[in-house]
C-alpha positions as CSV (number, residue, x, y, z in Angstrom):
1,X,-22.2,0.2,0.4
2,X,-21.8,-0.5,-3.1
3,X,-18.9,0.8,-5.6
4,X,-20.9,2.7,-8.4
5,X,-18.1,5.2,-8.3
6,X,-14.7,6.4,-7.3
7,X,-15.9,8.5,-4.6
8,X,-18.2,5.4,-3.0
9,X,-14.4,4.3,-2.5
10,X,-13.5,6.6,0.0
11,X,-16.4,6.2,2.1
12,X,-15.9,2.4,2.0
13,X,-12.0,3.5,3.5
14,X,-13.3,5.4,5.6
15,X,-16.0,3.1,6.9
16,X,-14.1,-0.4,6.5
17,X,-14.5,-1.4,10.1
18,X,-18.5,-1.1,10.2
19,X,-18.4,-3.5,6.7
20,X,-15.9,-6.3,7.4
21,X,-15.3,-8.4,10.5
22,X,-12.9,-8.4,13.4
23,X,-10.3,-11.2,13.7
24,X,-9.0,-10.6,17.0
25,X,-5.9,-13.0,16.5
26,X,-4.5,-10.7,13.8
27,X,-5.8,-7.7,15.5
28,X,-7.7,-6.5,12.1
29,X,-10.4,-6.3,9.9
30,X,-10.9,-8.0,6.5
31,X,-13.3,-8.6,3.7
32,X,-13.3,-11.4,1.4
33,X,-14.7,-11.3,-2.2
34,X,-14.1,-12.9,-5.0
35,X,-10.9,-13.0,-7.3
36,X,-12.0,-13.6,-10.9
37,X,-9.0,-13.1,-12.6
38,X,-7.5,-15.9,-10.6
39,X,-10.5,-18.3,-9.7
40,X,-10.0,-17.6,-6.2
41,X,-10.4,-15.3,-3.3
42,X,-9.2,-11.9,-2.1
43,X,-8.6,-10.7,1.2
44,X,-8.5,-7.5,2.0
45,X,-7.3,-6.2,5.4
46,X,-7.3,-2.9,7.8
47,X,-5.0,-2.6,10.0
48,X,-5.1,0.0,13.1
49,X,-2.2,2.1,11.7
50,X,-4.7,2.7,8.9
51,X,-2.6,0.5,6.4
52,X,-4.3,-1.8,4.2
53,X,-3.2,-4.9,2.6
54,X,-4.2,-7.7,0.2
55,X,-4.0,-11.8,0.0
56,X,-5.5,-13.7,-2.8
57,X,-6.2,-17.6,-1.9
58,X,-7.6,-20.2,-4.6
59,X,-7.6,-23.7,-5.8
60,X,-4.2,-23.5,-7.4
61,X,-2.5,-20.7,-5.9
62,X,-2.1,-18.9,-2.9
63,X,0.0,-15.6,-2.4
64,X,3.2,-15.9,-0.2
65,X,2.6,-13.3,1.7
66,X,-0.1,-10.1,2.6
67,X,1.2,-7.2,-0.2
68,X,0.8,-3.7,1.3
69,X,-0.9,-1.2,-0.3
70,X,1.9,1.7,-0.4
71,X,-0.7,4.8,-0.6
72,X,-4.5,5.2,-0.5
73,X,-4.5,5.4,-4.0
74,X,-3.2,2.3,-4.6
75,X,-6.3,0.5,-2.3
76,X,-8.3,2.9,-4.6
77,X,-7.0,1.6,-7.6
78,X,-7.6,-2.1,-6.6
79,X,-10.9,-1.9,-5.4
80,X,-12.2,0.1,-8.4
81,X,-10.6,-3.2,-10.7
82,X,-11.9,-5.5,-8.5
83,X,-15.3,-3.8,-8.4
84,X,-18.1,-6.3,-9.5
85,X,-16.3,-8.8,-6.7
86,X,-16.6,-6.5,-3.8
87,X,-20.4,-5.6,-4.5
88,X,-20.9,-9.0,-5.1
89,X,-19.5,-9.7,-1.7
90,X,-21.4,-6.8,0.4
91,X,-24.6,-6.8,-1.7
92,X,-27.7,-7.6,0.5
93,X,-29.7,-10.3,0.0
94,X,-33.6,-10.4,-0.5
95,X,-35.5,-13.3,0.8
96,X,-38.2,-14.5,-1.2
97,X,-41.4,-16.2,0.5
């Protein structure tokens, strides 16, 4: 599921466990894509409770700690700025022969 629009968010909320992967250690599922403000990576996260959070990883930084998103909106918010990354991240791939 791409993000061509605010809605396309929602569904991508409401669907996050059938488009990410299980880490059974943490007990939640995550997505990485790309961070291109920083040159890094994002990680976004699902938790059971329904909370989401965030962790950004790269060459020359790396957060201290998961931030968690306060309200829907705010997971909204970042994954409409971070667009391009996250379809870039769940796009399908074609194989040429």
């Amino acid at each position: 599921m791409l993000i061509k629009k605010k809605i396309d968010i929602e569904f991508i909320l409401d669907n996050f466990a059938s488009l990410s992967q299980w880490d059974a250690a943490g007990e939640k599922f995550y997505l990485v894509f790309e961070d291109r403000k920083r040159g890094g990576q994002w990680t976004l996260m699902h938790y059971p409770e329904n909370r989401f959070s965030v962790h950004g990883l790269g060459q020359d930084y790396v957060d201290d700690s998961e931030l968690f998103f306060e309200d829907r909106n705010s997971v909204i918010s970042f994954l409409w700025d971070n667009r391009a990354a996250f379809n870039a991240a769940v796009k399908p791939t074609t194989m040429c022969s």
